[in-house]
Every structure is written in structure tokens, then in C-alpha cells.
C-alpha positions as CSV (number, residue, x, y, z in Angstrom):
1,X,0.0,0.0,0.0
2,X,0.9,3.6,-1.1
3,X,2.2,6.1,1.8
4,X,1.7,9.9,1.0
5,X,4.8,11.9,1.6
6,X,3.5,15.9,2.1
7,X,5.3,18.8,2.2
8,X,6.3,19.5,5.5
9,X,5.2,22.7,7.6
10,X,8.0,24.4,8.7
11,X,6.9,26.9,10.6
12,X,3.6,28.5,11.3
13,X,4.2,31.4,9.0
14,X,5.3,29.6,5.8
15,X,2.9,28.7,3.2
16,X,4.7,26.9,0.6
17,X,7.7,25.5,-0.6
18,X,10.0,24.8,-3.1
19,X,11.7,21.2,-4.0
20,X,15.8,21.7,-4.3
21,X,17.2,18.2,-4.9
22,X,15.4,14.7,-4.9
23,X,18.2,12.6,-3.0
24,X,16.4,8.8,-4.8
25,X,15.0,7.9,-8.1
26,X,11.9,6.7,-8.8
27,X,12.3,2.8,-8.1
28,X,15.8,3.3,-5.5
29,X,15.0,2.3,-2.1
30,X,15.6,4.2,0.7
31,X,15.4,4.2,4.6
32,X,13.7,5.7,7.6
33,X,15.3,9.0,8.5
34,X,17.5,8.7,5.3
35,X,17.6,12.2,3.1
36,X,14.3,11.4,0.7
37,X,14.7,15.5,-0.9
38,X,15.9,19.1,-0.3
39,X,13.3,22.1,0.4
40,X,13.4,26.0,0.2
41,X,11.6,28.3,1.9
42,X,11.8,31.9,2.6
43,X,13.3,31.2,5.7
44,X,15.2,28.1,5.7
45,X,16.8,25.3,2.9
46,X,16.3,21.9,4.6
47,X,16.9,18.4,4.6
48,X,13.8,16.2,4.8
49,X,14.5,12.8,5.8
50,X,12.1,10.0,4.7
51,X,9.3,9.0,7.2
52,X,9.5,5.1,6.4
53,X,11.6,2.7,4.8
54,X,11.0,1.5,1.5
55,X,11.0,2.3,-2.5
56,X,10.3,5.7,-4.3
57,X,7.3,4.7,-6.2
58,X,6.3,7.6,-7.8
59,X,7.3,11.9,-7.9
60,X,4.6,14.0,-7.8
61,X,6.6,17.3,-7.7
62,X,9.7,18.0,-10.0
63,X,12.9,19.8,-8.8
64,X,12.3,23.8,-8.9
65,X,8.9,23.3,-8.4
66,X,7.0,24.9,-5.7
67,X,3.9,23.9,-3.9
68,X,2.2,24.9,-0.9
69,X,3.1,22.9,2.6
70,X,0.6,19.7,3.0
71,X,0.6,18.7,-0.9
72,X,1.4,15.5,-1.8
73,X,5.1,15.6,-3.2
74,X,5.6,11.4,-3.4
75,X,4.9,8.3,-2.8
76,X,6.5,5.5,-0.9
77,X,6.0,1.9,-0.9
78,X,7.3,-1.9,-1.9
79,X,9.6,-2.3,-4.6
80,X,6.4,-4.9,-6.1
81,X,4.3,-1.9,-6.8
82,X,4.6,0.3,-10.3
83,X,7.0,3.0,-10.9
84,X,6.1,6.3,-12.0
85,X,8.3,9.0,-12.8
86,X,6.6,11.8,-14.4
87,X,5.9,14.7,-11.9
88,X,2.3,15.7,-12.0
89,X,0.7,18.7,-10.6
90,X,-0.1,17.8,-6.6
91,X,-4.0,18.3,-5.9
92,X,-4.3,21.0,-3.8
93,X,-7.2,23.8,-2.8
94,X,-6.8,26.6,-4.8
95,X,-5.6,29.9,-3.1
96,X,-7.7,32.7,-4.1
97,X,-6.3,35.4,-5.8
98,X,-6.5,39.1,-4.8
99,X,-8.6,41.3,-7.4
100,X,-7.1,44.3,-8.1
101,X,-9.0,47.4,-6.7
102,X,-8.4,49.2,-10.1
103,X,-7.3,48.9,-13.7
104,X,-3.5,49.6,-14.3
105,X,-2.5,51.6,-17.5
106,X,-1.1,49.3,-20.1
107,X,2.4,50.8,-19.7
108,X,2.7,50.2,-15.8
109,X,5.5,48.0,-15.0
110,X,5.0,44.3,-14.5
111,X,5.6,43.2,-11.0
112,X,8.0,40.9,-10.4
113,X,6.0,38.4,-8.8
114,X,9.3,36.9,-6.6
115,X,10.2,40.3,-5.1
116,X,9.8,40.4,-1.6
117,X,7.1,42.4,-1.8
118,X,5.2,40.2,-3.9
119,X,6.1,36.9,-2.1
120,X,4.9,38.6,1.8
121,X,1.5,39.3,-0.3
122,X,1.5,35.8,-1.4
123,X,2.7,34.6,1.6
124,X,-0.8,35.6,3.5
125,X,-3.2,33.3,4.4
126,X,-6.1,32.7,2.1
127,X,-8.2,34.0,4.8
128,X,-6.5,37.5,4.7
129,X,-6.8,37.6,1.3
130,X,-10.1,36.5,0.7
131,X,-11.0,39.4,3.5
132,X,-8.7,42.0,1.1
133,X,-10.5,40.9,-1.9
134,X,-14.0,41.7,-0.2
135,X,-13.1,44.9,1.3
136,X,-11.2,46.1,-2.0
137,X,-8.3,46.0,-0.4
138,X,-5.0,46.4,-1.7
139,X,-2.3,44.1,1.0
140,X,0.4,46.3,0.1
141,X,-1.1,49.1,1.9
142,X,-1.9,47.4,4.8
143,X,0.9,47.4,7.7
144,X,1.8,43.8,8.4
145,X,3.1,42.8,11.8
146,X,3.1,39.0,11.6
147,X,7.1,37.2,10.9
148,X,8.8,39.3,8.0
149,X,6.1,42.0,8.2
150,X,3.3,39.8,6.6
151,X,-0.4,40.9,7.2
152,X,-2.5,38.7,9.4
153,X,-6.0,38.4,10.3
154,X,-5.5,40.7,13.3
155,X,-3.9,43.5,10.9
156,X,-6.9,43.3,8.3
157,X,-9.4,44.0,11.0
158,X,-7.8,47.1,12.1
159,X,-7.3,48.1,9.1
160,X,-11.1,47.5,8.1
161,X,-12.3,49.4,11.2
162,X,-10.1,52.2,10.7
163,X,-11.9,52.7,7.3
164,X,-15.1,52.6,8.8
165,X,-14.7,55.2,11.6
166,X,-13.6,57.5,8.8
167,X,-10.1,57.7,10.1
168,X,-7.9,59.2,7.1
169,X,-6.3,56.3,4.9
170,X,-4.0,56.6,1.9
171,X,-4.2,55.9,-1.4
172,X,-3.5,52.3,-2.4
173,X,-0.3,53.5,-4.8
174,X,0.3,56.6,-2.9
175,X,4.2,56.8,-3.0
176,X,4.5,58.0,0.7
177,X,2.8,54.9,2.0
178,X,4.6,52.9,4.6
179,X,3.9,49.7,2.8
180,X,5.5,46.0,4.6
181,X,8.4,48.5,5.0
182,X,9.3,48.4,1.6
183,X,8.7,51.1,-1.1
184,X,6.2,49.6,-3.5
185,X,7.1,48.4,-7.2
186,X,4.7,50.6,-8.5
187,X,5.6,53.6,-6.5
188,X,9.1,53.7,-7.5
189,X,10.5,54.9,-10.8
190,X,11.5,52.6,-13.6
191,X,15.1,52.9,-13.7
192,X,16.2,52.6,-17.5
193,X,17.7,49.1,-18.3
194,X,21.2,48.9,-18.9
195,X,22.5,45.5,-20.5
196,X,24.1,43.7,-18.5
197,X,26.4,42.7,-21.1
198,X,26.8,43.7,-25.3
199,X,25.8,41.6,-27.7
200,X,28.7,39.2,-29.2
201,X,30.2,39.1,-25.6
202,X,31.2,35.9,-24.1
203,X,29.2,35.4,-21.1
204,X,27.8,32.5,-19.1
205,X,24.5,33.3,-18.2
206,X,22.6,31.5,-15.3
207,X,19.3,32.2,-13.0
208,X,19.5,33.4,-9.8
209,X,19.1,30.9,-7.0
210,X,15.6,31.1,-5.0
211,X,17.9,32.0,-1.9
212,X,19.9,34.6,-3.8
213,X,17.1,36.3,-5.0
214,X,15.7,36.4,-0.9
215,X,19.0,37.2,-0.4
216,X,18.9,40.5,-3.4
217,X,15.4,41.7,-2.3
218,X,16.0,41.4,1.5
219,X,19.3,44.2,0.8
220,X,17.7,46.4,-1.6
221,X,14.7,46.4,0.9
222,X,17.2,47.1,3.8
223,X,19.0,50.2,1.7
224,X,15.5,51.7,1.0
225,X,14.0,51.0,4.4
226,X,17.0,52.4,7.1
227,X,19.0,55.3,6.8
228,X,22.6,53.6,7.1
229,X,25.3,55.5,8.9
230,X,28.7,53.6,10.1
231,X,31.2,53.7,13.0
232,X,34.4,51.7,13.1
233,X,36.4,50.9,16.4
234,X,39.9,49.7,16.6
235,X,39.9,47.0,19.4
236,X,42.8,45.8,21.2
237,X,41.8,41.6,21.3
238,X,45.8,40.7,23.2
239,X,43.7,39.9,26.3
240,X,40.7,37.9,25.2
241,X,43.7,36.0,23.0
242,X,46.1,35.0,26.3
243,X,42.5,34.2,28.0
244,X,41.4,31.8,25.5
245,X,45.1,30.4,25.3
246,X,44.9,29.7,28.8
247,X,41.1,28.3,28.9
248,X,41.1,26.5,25.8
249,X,42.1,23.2,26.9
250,X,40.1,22.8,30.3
251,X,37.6,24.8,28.1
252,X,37.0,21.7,26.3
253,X,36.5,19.4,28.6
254,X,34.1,21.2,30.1
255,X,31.7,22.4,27.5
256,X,32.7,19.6,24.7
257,X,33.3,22.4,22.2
258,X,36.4,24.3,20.9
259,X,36.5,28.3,22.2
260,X,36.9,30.9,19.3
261,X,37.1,34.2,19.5
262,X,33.5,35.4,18.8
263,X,31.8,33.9,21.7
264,X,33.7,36.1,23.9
265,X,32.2,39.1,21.3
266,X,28.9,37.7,21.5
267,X,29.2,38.4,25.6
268,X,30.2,41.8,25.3
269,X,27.6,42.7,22.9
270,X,24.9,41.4,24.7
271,X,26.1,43.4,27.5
272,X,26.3,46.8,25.1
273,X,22.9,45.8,23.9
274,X,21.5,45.4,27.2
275,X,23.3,49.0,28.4
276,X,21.3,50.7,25.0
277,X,18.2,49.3,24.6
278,X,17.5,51.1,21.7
279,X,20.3,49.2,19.6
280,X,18.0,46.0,20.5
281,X,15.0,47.9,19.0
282,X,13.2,48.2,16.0
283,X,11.2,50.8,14.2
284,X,7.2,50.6,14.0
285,X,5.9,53.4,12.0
286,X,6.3,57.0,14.4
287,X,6.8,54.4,17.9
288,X,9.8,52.3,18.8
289,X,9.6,48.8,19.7
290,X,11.8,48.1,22.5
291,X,13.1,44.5,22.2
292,X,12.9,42.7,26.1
293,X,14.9,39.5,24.7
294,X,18.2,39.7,23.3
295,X,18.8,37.8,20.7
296,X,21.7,37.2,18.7
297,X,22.0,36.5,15.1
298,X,25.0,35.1,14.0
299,X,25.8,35.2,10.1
300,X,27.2,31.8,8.3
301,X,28.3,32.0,4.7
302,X,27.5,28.8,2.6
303,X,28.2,27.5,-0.5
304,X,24.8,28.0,-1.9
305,X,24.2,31.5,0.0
306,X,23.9,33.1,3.5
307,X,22.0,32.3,6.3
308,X,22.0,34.2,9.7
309,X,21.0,31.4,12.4
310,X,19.7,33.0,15.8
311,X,20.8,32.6,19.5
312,X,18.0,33.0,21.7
313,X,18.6,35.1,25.3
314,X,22.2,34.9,24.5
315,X,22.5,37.6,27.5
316,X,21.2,34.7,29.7
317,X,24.0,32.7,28.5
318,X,27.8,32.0,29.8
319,X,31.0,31.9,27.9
320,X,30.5,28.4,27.5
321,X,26.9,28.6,26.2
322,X,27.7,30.9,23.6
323,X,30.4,29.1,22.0
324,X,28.2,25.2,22.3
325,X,25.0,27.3,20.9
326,X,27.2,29.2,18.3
327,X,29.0,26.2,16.9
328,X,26.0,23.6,17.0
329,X,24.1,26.5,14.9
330,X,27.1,26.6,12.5
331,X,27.3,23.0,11.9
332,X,23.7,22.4,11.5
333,X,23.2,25.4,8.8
334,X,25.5,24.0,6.6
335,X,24.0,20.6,7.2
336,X,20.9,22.0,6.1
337,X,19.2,21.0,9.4
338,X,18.1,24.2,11.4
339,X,14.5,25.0,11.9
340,X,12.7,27.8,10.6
341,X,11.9,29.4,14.5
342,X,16.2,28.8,14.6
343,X,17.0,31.5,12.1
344,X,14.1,34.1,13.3
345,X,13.0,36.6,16.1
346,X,16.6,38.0,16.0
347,X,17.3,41.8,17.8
348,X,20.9,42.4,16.4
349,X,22.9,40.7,14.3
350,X,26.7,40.0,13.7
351,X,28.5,38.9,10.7
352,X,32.4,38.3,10.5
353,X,34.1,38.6,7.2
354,X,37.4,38.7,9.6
355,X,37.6,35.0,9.2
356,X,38.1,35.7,4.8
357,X,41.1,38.2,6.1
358,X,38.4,41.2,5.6
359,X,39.9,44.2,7.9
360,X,36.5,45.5,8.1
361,X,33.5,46.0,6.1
362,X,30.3,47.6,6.5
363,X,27.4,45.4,6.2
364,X,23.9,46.0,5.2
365,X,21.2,45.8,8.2
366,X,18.7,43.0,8.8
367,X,15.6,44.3,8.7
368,X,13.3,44.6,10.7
369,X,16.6,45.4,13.2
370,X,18.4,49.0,13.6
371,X,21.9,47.4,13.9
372,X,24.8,45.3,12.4
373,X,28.1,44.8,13.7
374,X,31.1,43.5,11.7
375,X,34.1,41.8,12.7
376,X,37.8,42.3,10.8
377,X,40.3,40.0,11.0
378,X,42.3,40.1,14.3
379,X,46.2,40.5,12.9
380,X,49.5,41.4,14.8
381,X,50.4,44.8,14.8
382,X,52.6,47.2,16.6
383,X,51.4,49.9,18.8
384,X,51.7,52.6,21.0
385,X,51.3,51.6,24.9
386,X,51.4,54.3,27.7
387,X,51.9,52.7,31.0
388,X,50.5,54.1,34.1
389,X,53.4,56.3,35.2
390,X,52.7,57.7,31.5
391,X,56.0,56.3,29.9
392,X,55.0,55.1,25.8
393,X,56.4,52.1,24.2
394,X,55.1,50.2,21.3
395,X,54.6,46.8,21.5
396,X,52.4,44.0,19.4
397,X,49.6,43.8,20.2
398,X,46.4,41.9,18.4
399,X,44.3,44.1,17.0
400,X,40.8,44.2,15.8
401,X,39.0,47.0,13.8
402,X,34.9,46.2,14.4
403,X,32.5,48.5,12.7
404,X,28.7,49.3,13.5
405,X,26.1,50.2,10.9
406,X,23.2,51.7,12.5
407,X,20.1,53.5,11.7
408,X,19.8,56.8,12.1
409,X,16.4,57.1,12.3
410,X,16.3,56.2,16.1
411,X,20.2,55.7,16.9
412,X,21.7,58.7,17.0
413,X,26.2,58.7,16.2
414,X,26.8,59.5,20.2
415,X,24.5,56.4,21.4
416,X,26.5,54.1,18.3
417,X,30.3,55.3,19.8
418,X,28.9,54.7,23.2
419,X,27.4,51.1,22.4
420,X,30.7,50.4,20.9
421,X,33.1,51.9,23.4
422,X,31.4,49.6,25.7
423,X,32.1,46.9,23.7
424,X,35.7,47.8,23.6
425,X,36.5,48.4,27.4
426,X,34.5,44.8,27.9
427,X,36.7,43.0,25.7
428,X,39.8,44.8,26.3
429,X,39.7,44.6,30.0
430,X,37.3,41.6,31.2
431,X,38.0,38.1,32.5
432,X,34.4,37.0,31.1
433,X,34.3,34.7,34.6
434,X,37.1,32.6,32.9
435,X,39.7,34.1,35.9
């Protein structure tokens, strides 16, 4: 007898997904727990291990094709039963549409319908939309607060009742329309196309993947959205380095993992973070949304992309939980194994290009945060000491630059340079309950 393998749901907020990378051919047997095919999602690539043992009957769902979560992708069964190999369309409910309020001139733009802003729209549940399509609604103009700024149920009744008490709205394509945080396709000015290359050149032309094109919305979003200014502090790392010298060893055996250096700058910037608040905030229309949890994203660079896995309450953590949460994250991102509530809810993120040999670098922020910290490389280099009877010398020293890009709508340059110099002295001058 057939078993039904369904598209998992990974995670209350995502609505479909797309099929990567079957791991078995139709009529190759395969067993429990065993890698039956790859996913992605907006939030996560994954892994999805087989639910039984036994033979790939029959594909219902083709690589680069994507479905919504709960349709019927393949079938499993014995070896004895008939093979089929051509995908066919999954039966599933269709999703109603959203009718547009109003006709669009023939020379609008088309909408891209993978841009970010398109896929949150899509991303709504059929409820909301069936409720935007009775109300005339138009979703881009209504402010989402569910994961990654999509509109629930709860949003579409405000919004209804503020229409009804007469409250002032805006037009649906009004350019100055705080729409999902992003400014909307049809809102912005065509920018004339410039080829990307002249005809007769030799190039090599290939498609964006679904996570680089996340990736290429979620920046230009981020550029559009914050007003990005940048601080850069030179850090002197010589005493974090003899402390993790001396630790390492005894380090090991007692938390089972290897300490790095970053762990130590994950403590130090939960501390900042805990010392400004605001840092830890983010931005909801004229109010600011005080974060009370701190946590910590952590960016990983993959083959295939970028993904920015999340330690939760990292100030509740120690030295050694920092580095056993940090690594395990590491490890099971490139694996392909983290869960979709493991890479979201973050309140500040850190990336480290220092590991590449990067000095610095000023990285783009990840919205819907107000702050991103980047690490450079920590290199020997000689400099000036001042003892305390004032006498100078230079020495060598390891040295770190780290910079901070912020945005200015609620972080002002004197709260970034204090954030930061509190980072600093904390690394510069604490045992981090190692001595």
C-alpha cells in the first residue's frame, strides 16, 4: 500500500515551498530518516529525511517546483508496486487570488511576482486575502506585523475598522505609503535598463538561485527601508587572546566544544545591547519597539548562499553557552538542518568577514533590526602603549577593527560610539568569569 509523503510545515508562518534536490529515483529504495529530498523556503533550505523505509514509487513534484506545505510531493511503498516517474501537478485547494481594486494603464511595469514584496502578499493566508478581496483592499497598503512583516488576520481588522470610523487612509499607490516596510514596485520609478552585457560578448549566463534572490530583495529592501550610517572601532583583542590560550584546553573538557574568538564578542555585545536598549529595538511606524529579549544573530556563509541562524537570550548565556549554541548552529546550517523558528525573532545581528582576512566591512542591516556589527580580522600589529606612570612604548599587540552600521532614524552617532566603546572596554579589560 501507497504512503503519502506531504510537504512538511516548517513553521507557522510559511505557506509553501519549493523542492531543491530529490536525493532517490523513482524505483531506488531508501530508509527511515535517510535524506528522501531538499526544500526551500523563505526562511530556511532543509533536509527532509524520509518517514519510512522503502522504494520511491512515484514523484509528484519535479525539482524547482514549488507547492504549498501539506501537498502531496511522493509516494513511498514496496519495490512490487509500479514505478512512476513523471511529476504531475499535486491536488491542492486553490488559493484565491486578490482582485485588483483598479485597472492599471497598459504601460505600468510588470511586478515581479518573486520580489519580496510580492512573495509577503503571497505569503498571506487565504483567509487575509479572501478578506482583502472583499473589502477592495489592496495588502500592500496594509501594515503587516506578523514574521517578516506579513499581514495577518488581526492587521486586516484594524485596518477594516479604521476605514469605517472615517479615520484618514491613503491611497492604495500613494508613493509616501509605509507599505510592509518596503517602497512599492509601483511607486518607485523605472530605472532605464542597462544591459548587462553587449551583444557578441562571451558570457555565461545563469538564473539566480531562489535563496539569492531572498537574499537581493531582503538588501535592496534594507537600503530603502534604514537610513545607514557607520562607525568603526579599533579593538585591542591581546587579552581575550592569552584568555582563550589559557582556557582552551580545560575549556574543552568542560563544555565539549572548541572556544573561538567570537563567543567572547557575542558576551560583550549582549552586554552593550542590554546597556542601550535602543540598539535592541526596531522601528514601527512613528513608535519604537523596544526589544525585552536579546537575541543574537550570528551570520554563516555557505556555498549556496547566506543564512543568519539565531541565539536566543544569548545575555542569559555564559562563555560556554555561547560558543556550544554558536558552533552547534554553524554545523547544523551547513547541514541544512536548522529549523525555521532557529534563524528568526533575532534583535541584532553579527556577521564576520574577519575570518576571509576582511579588515572591516560595513554590512547592510537585517531588517526589521536597527543594527549590524562587523568583525575584521584580528592581525598582529605594533602599537603605542602608555603605561600608568605615562611612559610610551610600542609593542604588538592583536588588533581588531569592528564596525557598527546603524540607523539613524532612532540611533543617533553618540548612542553608536557609546554602544561600541562599551564593547571595547569589555573585551579589552574583562575576564568574562574565565579568571
Amino acid at each position: 500500500m501507497a504512503f503519502d509523503v506531504v510537504m512538511p510545515q516548517m513553521g507557522e508562518s510559511i505557506a509553501e515551498a519549493t523542492i531543491l534536490k530529490w536525493h532517490r529515483k523513482v524505483g531506488e529504495t531508501i530508509g527511515k530518516d535517510e535524506t528522501l529530498y531538499e526544500i526551500s523556503t523563505d526562511k530556511v533550505d532543509a533536509e527532509i529525511p524520509s518517514p519510512l523505509g522503502g522504494t520511491l514509487i512515484e514523484i509528484l513534484v519535479s525539482e524547482n517546483q514549488t507547492v504549498p506545505v501539506g501537498s502531496v510531493v511522493a509516494r513511498l511503498g514496496d519495490a512490487s508496486e509500479k514505478a512512476a516517474s513523471s511529476p504531475q501537478p499535486p491536488a491542492v485547494t486553490p488559493v484565491p487570488a486578490v482582485t485588483p481594486v483598479a485597472s492599471l494603464p497598459a504601460s505600468s511595469p510588470t511586478i515581479d511576482e518573486n520580489s519580496l514584496e510580492n512573495r509577503l502578499i503571497a505569503k498571506s493566508s487565504p483567509l487575509v486575502r479572501t478578506m482583502a478581496q472583499a473589502h477592495g483592499i489592496d495588502l500592500r497598503s496594509v501594515k503587516g506585523t506578523g514574521i517578516h512583516d506579513r499581514v495577518t488576520k488581526g492587521d486586516m481588522e484594524a485596518h477594516i475598522a479604521q476605514r469605517h470610523t472615517g479615520a484618514p487612509t491613503r491611497p492604495i499607490h500613494d508613493p509616501s505609503a509605509p507599505t510592509l516596510g518596503i517602497v512599492p514596485a509601483l511607486a518607485t520609478p523605472v530605472a532605464p535598463h542597462v544591459p548587462a552585457f553587449s551583444a557578441g560578448e562571451r558570457v555565461k549566463v545563469e538564473p539566480m538561485s531562489r535563496m539569492r534572490k531572498i537574499i537581493s530583495d531582503n538588501m535592496l529592501a534594507s537600503k530603502r527601508t534604514s537610513a545607514h550610517v557607520y562607525t568603526v572601532f579599533e579593538i585591542d583583542m591581546t587579552s581575550v587572546a592569552r584568555l582563550r590560550e589559557r582556557h582552551k584546553k580545560t575549556f574543552l573538557e568542560a563544555y565539549g566544544t572548541k572556544l573561538s574568538f567570537l563567543p567572547f564578542i557575542l558576551a560583550a555585545v549582549a552586554k552593550g545591547l542590554r546597556a542601550f536598549p535602543v540598539i535592541n529595538a526596531s522601528v514601527d511606524g512613528d513608535a519604537i519597539a523596544y526589544k525585552q529579549d536579546i537575541n543574537l544573530g550570528v551570520a554563516v556563509s555557505l556555498d549556496w548562499g547566506l543564512i543568519v541562524p539565531v541565539i536566543k537570550n544569548a545575555d542569559q548565556l555564559n562563555l560556554g553557552g555561547l560558543a556550544r549554541s554558536l558552533n552547534d548552529m554553524a554545523e547544523r546550517a551547513r547541514a541544512k538542518q536548522l529549523k525555521p523558528d532557529e534563524i528568526s525573532g533575532g534583535t541584532f545581528t553579527i556577521t564576520n568577514p574577519g575570518v576571509y582576512g576582511d579588515v572591516f566591512g560595513l554590512p547592510i542591516i537585517n531588517q526589521p533590526q536597527v543594527a549590524i556589527q562587523g568583525i575584521g580580522a584580528i592581525v598582529k600589529r605594533p602599537v603605542v602603549i602608555t603605561a600608568p606612570d605615562g611612559t610610551d612604548s610600542i609593542a604588538i599587540r592583536q588588533m581588531m577593527f569592528s564596525s557598527l552600521s546603524f540607523d539613524h532614524r532612532i540611533i543617533d552617532g553618540a548612542t553608536a560610539d557609546q554602544f561600541m566603546s562599551l564593547i571595547k572596554k569589555e573585551l579589552e579589560t574583562s575576564s568574562f568569569g574565565l579568571e
